[in-house]
The first five atom37 places (N, CA, C, CB, O) and aatype in JSON, in Angstrom:
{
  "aatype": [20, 20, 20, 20, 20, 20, 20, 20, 20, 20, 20, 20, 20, 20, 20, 20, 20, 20, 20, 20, 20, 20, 20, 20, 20, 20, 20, 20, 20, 20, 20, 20, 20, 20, 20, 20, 20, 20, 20, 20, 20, 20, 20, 20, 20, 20, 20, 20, 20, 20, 20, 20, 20, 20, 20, 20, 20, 20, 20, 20, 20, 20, 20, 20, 20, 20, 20, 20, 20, 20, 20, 20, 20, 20, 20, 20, 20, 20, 20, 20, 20, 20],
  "atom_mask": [
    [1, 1, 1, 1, 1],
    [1, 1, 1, 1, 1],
    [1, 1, 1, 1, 1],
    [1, 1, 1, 1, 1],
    [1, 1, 1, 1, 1],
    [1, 1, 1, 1, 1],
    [1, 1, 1, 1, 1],
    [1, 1, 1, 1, 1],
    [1, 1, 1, 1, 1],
    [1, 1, 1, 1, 1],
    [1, 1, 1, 1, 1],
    [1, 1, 1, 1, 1],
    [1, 1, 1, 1, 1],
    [1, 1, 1, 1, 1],
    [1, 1, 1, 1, 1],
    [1, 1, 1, 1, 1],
    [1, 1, 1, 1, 1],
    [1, 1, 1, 1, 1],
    [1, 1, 1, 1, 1],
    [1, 1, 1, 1, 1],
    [1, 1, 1, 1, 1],
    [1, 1, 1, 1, 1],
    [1, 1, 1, 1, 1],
    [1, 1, 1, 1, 1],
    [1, 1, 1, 1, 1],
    [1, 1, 1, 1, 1],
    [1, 1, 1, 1, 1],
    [1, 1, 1, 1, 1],
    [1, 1, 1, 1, 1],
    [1, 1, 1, 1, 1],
    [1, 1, 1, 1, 1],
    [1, 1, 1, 1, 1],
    [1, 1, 1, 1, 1],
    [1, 1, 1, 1, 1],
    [1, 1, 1, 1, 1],
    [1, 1, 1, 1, 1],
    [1, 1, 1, 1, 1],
    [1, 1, 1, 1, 1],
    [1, 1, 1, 1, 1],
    [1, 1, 1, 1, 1],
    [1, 1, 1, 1, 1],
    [1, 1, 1, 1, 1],
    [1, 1, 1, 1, 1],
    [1, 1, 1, 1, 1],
    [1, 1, 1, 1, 1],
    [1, 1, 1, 1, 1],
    [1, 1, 1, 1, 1],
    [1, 1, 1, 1, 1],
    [1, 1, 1, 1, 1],
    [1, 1, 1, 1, 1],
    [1, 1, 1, 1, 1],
    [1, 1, 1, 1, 1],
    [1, 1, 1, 1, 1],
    [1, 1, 1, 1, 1],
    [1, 1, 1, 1, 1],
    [1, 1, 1, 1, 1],
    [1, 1, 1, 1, 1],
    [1, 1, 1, 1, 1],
    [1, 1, 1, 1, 1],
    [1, 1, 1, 1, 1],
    [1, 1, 1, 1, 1],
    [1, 1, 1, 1, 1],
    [1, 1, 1, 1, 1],
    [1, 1, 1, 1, 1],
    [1, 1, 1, 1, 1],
    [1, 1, 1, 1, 1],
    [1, 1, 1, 1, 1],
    [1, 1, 1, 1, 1],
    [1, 1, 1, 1, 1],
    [1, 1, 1, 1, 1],
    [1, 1, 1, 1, 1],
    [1, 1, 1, 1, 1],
    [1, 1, 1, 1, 1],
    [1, 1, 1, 1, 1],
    [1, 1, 1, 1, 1],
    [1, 1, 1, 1, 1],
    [1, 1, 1, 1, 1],
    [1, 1, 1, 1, 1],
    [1, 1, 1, 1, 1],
    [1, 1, 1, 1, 1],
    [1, 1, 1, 1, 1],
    [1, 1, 1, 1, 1]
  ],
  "atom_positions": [
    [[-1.9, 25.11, 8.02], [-1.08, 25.22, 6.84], [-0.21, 23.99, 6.63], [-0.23, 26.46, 6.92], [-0.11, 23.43, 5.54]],
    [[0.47, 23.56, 7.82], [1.29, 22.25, 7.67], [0.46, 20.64, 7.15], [1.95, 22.07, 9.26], [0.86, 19.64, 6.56]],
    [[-0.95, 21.07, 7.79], [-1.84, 20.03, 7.17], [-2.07, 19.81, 5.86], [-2.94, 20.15, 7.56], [-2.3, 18.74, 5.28]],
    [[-1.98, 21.09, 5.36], [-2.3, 21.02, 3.81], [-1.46, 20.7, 3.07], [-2.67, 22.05, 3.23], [-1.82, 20.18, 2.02]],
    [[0.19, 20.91, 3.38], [1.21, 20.6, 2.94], [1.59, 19.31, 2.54], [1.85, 20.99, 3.61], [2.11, 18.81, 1.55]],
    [[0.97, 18.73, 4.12], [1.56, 17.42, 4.1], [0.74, 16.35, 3.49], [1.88, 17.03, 5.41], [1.09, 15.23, 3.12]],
    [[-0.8, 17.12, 3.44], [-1.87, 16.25, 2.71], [-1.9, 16.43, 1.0], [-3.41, 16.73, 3.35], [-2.83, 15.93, 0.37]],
    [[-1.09, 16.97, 0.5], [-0.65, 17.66, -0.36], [0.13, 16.9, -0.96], [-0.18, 18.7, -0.02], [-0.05, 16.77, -2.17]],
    [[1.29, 16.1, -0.27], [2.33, 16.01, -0.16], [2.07, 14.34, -0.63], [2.93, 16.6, 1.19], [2.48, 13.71, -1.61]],
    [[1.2, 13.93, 0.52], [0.98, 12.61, 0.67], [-0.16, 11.55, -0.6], [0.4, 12.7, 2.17], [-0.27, 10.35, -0.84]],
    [[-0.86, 12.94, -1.14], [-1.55, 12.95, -2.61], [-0.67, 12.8, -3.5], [-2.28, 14.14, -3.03], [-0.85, 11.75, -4.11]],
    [[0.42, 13.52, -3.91], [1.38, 12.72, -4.46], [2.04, 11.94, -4.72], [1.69, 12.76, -4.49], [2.64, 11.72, -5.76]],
    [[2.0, 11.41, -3.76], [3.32, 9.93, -3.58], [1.71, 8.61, -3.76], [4.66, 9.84, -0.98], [1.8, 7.77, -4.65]],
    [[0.97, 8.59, -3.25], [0.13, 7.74, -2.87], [-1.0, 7.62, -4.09], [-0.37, 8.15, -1.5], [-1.59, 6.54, -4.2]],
    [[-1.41, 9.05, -5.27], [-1.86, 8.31, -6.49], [-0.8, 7.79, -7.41], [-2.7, 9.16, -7.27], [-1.18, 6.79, -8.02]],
    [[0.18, 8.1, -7.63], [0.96, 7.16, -8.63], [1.67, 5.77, -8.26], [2.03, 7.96, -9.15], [2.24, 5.0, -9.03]],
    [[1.46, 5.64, -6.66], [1.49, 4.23, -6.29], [0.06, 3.62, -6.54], [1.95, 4.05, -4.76], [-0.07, 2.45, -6.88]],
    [[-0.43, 4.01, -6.46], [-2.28, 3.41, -6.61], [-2.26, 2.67, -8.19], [-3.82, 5.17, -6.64], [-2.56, 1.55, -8.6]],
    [[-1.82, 3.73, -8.75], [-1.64, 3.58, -10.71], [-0.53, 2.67, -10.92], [-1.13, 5.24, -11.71], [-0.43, 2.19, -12.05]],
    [[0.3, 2.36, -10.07], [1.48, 1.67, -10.43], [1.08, 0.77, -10.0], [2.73, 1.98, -10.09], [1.68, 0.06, -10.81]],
    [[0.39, -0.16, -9.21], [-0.35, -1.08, -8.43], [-1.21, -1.68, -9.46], [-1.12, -0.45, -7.22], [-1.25, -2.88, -9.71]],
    [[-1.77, -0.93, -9.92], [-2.84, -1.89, -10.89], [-2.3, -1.93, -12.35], [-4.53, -1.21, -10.98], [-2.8, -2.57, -13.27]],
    [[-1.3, -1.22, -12.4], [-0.9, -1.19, -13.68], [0.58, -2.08, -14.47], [-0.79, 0.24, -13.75], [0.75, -2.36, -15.66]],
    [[1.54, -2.35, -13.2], [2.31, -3.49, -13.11], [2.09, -4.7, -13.67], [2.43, -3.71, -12.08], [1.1, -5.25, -13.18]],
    [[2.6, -5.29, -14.45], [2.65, -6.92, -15.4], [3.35, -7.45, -14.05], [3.89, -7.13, -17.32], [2.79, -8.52, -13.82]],
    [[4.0, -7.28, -13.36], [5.09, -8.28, -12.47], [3.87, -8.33, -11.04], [7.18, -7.27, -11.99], [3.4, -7.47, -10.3]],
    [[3.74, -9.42, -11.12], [2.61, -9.59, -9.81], [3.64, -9.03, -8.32], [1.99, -11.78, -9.6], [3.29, -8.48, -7.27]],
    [[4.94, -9.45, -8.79], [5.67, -9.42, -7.09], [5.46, -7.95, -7.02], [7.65, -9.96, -6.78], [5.19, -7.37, -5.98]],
    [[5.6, -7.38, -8.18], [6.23, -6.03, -7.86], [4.69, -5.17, -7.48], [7.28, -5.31, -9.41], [4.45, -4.38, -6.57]],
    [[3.91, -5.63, -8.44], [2.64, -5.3, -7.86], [2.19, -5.34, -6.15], [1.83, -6.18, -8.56], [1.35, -4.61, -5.63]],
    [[3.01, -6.43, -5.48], [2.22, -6.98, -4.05], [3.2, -5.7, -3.5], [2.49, -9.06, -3.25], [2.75, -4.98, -2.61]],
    [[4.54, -5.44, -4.07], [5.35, -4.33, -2.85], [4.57, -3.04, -3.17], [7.36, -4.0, -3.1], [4.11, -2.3, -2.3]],
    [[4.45, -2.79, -4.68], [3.85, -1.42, -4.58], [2.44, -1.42, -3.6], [3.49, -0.91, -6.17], [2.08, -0.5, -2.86]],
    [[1.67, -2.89, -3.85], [0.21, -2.55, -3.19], [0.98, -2.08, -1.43], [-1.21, -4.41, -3.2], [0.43, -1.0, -1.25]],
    [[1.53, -2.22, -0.68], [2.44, -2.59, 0.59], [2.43, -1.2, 0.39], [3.95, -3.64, 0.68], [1.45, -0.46, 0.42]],
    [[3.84, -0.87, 0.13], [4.19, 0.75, 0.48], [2.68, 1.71, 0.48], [5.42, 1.46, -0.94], [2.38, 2.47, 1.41]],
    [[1.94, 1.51, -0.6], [0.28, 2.27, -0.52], [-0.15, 2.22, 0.98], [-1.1, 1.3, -1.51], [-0.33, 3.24, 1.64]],
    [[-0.28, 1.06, 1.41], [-0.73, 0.81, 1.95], [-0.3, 1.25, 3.75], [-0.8, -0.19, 1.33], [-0.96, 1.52, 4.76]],
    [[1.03, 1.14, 3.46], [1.43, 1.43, 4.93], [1.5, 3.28, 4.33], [3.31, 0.39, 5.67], [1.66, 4.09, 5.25]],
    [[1.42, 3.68, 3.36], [1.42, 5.38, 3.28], [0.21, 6.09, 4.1], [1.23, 5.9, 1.61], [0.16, 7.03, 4.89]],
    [[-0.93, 5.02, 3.41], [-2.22, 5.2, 3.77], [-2.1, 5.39, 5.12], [-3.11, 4.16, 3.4], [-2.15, 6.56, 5.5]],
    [[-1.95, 4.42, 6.06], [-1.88, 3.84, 7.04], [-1.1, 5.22, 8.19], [-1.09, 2.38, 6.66], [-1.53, 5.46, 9.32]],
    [[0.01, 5.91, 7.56], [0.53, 6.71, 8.28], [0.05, 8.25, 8.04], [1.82, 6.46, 8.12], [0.44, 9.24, 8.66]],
    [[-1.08, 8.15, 6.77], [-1.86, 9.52, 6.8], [-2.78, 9.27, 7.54], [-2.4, 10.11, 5.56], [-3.19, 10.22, 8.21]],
    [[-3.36, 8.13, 7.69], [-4.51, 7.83, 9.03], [-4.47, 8.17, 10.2], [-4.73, 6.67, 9.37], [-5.49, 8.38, 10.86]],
    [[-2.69, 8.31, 10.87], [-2.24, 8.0, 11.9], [-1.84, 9.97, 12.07], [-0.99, 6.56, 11.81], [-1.91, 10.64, 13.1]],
    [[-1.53, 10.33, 10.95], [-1.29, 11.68, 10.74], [-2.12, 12.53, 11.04], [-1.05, 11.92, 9.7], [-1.74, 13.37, 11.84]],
    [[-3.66, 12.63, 10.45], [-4.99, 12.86, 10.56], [-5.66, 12.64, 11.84], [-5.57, 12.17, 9.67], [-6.81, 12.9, 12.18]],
    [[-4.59, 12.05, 12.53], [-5.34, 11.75, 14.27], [-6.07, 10.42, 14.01], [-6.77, 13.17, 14.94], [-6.57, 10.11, 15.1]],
    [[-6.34, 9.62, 13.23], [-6.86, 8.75, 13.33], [-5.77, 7.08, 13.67], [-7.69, 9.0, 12.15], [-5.65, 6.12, 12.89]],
    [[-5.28, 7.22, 14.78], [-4.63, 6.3, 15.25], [-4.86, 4.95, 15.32], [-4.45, 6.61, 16.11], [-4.03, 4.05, 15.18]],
    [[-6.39, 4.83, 15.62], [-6.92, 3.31, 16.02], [-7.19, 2.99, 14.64], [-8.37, 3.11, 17.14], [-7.1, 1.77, 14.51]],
    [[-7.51, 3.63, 13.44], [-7.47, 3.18, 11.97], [-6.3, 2.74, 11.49], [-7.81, 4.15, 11.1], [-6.31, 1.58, 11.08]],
    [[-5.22, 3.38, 11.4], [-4.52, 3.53, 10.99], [-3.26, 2.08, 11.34], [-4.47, 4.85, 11.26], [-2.48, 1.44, 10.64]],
    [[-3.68, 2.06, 12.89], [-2.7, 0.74, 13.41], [-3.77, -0.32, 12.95], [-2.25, 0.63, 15.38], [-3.26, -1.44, 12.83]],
    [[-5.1, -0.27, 12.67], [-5.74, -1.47, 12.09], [-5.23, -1.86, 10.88], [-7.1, -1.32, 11.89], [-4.75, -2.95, 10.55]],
    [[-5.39, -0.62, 10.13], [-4.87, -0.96, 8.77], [-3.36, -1.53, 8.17], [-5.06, 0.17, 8.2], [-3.15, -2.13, 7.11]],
    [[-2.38, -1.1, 9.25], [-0.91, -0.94, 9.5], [-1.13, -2.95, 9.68], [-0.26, 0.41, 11.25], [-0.52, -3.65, 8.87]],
    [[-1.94, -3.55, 10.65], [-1.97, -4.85, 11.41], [-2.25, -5.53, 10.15], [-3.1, -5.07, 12.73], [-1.59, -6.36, 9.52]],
    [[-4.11, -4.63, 9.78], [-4.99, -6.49, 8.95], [-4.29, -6.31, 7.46], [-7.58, -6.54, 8.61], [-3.86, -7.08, 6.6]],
    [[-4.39, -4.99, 7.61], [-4.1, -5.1, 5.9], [-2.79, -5.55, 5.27], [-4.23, -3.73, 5.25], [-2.66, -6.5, 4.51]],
    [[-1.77, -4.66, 5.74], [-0.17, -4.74, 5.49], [0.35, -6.31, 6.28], [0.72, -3.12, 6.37], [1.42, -6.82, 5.95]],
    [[-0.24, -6.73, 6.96], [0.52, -8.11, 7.61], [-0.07, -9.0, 7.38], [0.74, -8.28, 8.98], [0.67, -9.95, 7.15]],
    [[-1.25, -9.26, 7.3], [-1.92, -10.3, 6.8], [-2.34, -10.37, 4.84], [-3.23, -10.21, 7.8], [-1.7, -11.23, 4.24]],
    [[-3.07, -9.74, 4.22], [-3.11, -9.23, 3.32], [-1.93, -9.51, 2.16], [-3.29, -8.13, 3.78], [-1.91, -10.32, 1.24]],
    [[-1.44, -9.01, 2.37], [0.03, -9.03, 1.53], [0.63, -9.81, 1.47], [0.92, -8.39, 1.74], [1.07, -10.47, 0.52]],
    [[0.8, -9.86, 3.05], [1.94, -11.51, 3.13], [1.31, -12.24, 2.54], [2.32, -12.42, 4.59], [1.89, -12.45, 1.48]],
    [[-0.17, -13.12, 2.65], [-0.58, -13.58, 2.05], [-0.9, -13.78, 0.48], [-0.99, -13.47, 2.59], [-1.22, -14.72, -0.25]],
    [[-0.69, -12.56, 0.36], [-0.88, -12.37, -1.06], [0.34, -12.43, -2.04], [-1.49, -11.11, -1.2], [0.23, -12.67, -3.25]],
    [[1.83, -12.12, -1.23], [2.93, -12.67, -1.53], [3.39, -14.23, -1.25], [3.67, -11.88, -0.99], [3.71, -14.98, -2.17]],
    [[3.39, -14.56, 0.02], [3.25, -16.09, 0.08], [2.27, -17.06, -1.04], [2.68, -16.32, 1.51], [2.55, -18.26, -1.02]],
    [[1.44, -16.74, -1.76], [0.42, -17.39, -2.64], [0.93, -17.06, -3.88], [-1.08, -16.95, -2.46], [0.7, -17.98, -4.66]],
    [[1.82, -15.65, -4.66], [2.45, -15.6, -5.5], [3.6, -16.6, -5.44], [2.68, -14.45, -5.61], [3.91, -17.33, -6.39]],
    [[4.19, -16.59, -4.34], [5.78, -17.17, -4.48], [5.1, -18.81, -5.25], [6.94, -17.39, -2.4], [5.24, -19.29, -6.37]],
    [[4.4, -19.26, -4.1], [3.95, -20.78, -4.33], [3.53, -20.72, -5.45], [2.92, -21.44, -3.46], [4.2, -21.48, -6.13]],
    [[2.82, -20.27, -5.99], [2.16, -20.11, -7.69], [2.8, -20.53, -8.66], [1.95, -18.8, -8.23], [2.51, -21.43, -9.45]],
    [[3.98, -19.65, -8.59], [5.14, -19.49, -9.58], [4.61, -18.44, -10.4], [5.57, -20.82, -10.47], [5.4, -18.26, -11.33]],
    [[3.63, -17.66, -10.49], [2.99, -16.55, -11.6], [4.04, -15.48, -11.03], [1.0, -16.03, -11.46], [4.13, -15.09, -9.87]],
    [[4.97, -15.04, -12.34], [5.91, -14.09, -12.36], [4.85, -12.83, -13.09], [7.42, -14.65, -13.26], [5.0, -11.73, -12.56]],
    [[3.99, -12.85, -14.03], [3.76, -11.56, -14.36], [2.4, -12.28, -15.57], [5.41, -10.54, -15.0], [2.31, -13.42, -16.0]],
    [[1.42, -10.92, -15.86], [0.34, -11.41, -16.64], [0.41, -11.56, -18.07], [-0.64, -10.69, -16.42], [1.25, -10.82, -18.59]],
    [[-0.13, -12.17, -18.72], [-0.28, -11.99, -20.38], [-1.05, -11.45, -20.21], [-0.49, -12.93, -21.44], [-1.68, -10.96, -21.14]]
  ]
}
């Protein structure tokens, strides 16, 4: 029952970050929303018993990924899309 709750729970918060992610004009704000998704994901993985996923995803995706993908915005200068 607590599984369902929390998977329940975690469906909520994690599609309207998904939608807010691709749907954002502001690239920065786009890279934090993609982030929080991402480490949400990351802690339903870890939730679900899937630990060794979850710290992968927590490592390649959220630390490399992003940063990168924020470090390459900053340098850019692209604040947001036409």
């Amino acid at each position: 029952m607590i599984y369902t709750i929390v998977l329940i729970l975690f469906a909520i918060i994690l599609i309207p970050l998904a939608l807010k992610t691709v749907a954002e004009k502001n690239l920065t704000h786009s890279a934090v929303y993609l982030m929080v998704f991402l480490v949400m994901l990351s802690a339903l993985f870890i939730f679900l018993g899937g630990s060794i996923i979850g710290a992968v995803e927590l490592l390649v995706f959220v630390g490399a990924v992003v940063t990168l993908l924020v470090f390459t915005l900053m340098l850019s200068g692209g604040k947001e899309l036409e």
